[in-house]
C-alpha positions as CSV (number, residue, x, y, z in Angstrom):
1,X,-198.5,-41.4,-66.7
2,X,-199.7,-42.7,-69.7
3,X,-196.6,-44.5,-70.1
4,X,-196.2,-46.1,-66.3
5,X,-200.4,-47.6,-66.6
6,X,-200.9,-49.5,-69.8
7,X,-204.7,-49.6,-71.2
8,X,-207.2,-52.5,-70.8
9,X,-207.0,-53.1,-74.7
10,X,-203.6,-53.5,-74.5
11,X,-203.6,-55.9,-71.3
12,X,-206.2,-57.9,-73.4
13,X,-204.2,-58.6,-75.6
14,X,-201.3,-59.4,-73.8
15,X,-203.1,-62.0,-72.1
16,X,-204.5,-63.6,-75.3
17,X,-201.2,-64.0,-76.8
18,X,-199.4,-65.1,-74.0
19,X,-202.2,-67.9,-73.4
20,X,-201.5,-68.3,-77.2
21,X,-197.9,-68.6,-76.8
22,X,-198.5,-70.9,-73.5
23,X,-201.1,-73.0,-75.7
24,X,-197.9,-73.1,-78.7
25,X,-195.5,-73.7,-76.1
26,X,-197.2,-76.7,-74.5
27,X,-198.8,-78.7,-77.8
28,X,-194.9,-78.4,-79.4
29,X,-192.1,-77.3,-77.0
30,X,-193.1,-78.3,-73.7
31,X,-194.1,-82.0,-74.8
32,X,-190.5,-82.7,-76.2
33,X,-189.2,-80.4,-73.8
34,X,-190.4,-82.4,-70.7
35,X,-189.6,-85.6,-72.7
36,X,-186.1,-84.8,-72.8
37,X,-186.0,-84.1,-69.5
38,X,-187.5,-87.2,-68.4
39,X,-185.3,-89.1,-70.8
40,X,-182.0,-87.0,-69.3
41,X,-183.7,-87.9,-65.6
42,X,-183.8,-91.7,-66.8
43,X,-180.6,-91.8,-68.2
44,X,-179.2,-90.0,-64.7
45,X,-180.9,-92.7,-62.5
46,X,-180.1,-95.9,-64.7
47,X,-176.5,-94.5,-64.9
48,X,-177.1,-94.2,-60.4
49,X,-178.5,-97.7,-60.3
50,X,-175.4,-98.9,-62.5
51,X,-173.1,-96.7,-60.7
52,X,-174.7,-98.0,-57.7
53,X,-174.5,-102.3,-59.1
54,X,-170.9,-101.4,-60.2
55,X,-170.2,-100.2,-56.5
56,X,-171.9,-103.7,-55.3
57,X,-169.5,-105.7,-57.7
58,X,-166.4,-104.3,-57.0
59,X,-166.9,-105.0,-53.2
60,X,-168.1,-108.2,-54.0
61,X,-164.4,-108.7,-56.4
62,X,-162.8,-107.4,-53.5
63,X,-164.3,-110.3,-50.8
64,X,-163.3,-112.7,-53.5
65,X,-160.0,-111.5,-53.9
66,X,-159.6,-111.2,-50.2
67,X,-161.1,-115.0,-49.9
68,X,-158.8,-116.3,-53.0
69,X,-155.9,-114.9,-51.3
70,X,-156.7,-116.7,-47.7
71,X,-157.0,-119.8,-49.9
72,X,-153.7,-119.0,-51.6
73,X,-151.8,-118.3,-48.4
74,X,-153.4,-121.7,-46.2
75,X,-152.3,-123.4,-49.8
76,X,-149.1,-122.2,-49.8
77,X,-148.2,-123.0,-46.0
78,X,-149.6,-126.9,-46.6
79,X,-147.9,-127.5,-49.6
80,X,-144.9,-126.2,-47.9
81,X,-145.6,-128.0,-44.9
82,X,-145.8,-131.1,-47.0
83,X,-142.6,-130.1,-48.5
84,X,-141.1,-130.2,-45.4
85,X,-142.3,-133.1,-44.5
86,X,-141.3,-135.0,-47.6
87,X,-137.9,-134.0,-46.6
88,X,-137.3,-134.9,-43.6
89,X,-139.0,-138.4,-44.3
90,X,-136.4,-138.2,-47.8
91,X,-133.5,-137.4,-45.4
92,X,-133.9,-140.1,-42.5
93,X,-134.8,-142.7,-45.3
94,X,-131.3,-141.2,-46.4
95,X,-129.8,-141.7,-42.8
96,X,-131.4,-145.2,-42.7
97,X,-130.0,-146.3,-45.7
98,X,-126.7,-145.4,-45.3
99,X,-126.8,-146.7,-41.7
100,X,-127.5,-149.5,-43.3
101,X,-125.0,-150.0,-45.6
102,X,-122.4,-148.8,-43.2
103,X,-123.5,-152.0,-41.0
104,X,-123.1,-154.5,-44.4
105,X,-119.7,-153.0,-45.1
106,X,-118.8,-153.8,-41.7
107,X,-119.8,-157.0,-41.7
108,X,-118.7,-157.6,-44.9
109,X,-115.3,-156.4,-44.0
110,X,-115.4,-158.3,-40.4
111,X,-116.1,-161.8,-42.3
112,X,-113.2,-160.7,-45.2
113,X,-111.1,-160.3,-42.2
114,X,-111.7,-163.5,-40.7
115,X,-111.6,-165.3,-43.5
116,X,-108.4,-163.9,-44.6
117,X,-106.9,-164.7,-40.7
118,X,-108.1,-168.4,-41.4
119,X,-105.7,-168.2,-44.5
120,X,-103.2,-166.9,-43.0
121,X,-103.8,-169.6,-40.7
122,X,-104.2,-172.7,-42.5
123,X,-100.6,-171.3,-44.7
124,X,-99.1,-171.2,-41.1
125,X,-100.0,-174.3,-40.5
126,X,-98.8,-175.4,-43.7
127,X,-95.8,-173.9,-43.2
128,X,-94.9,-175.4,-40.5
129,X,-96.1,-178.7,-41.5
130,X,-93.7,-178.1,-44.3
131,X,-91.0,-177.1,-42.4
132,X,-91.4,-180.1,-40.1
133,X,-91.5,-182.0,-42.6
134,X,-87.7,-181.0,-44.3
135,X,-86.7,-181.1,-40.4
136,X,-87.7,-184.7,-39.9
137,X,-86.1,-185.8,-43.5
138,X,-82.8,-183.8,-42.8
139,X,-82.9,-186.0,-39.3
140,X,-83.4,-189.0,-40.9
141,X,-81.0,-188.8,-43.6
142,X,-78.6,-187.9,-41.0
143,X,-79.5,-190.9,-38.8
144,X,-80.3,-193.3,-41.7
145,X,-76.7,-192.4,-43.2
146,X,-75.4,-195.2,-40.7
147,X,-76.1,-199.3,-41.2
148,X,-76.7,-199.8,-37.8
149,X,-79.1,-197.1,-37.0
150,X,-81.1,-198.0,-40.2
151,X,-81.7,-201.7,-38.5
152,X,-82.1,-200.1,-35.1
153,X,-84.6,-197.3,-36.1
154,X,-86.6,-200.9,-38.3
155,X,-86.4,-202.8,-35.1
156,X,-88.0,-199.8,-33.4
157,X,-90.5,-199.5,-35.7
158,X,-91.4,-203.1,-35.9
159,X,-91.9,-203.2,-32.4
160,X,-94.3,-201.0,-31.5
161,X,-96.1,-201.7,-34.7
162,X,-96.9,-205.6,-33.5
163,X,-97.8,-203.5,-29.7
164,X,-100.6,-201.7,-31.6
């Protein structure tokens, strides 16, 4: 049984050089050891904390986004609301013009036509003041051909011209 219960010398021993080993251990290994630890522990909470910021950010980007969008969409309906508008103000300033110029035409052609009617008046007249004219000298050749009308038509004339 020798074997199974070790001695008191040996336990001793034991005990010295696993304080030994314990005192080794914790002056050169268990300093660094620790160290690293703390340093790995350091690096895993900064790398949280970032993790953590870098979570904060991206929502933050996202309710930007979200808010440059909104400004983008109420942008784009005014801008095509003014559009629209420009338009339909281009399009009856359109209407209005050529209203316009459909009334001057008109009137323009309305006094062309009556001043062309007062042409084709006045040549009328003309005309027949032309035509009367031949009429009256063919007459009077006619009557004037004969002596005694010719003193006839003077005596006429005479006449009434010392009753006037």
């Amino acid at each position: 049984m020798d074997i199974v219960t070790p001695g008191i010398g040996l336990i001793f021993w034991t005990a010295i050089l696993f304080i030994l080993v314990l005192v080794v251990l914790r002056r050169f290994a268990y300093k660094p050891i620790l160290e690293a630890v703390k340093e790995r522990e350091d690096t895993i909470r900064e790398a949280l904390n970032s993790s953590t910021k870098a979570k904060d950010e991206v929502e933050e980007l996202k309710k930007e986004i979200d808010e440059m969008k909104q400004t983008a969409r109420a942008e784009r309906e005014t801008i095509l609301k003014d559009a629209k508008d420009a338009a339909g103000k281009i399009l009856s300033d359109s209407q209005e013009a050529a209203k316009k110029e459909y009334e001057r035409i008109v009137s323009s052609a309305q006094e062309d036509i009556q001043n062309e009617k007062k042409a084709a008046l006045a040549e009328v007249k003309n005309q027949v003041a032309k035509f009367s004219v031949e009429i009256a000298e063919k007459l009077l050749r006619n009557e004037l051909s004969d002596n005694n009308h010719q003193e006839k038509l003077i005596n006429e004339l005479i006449d009434e011209t010392k009753l006037n």
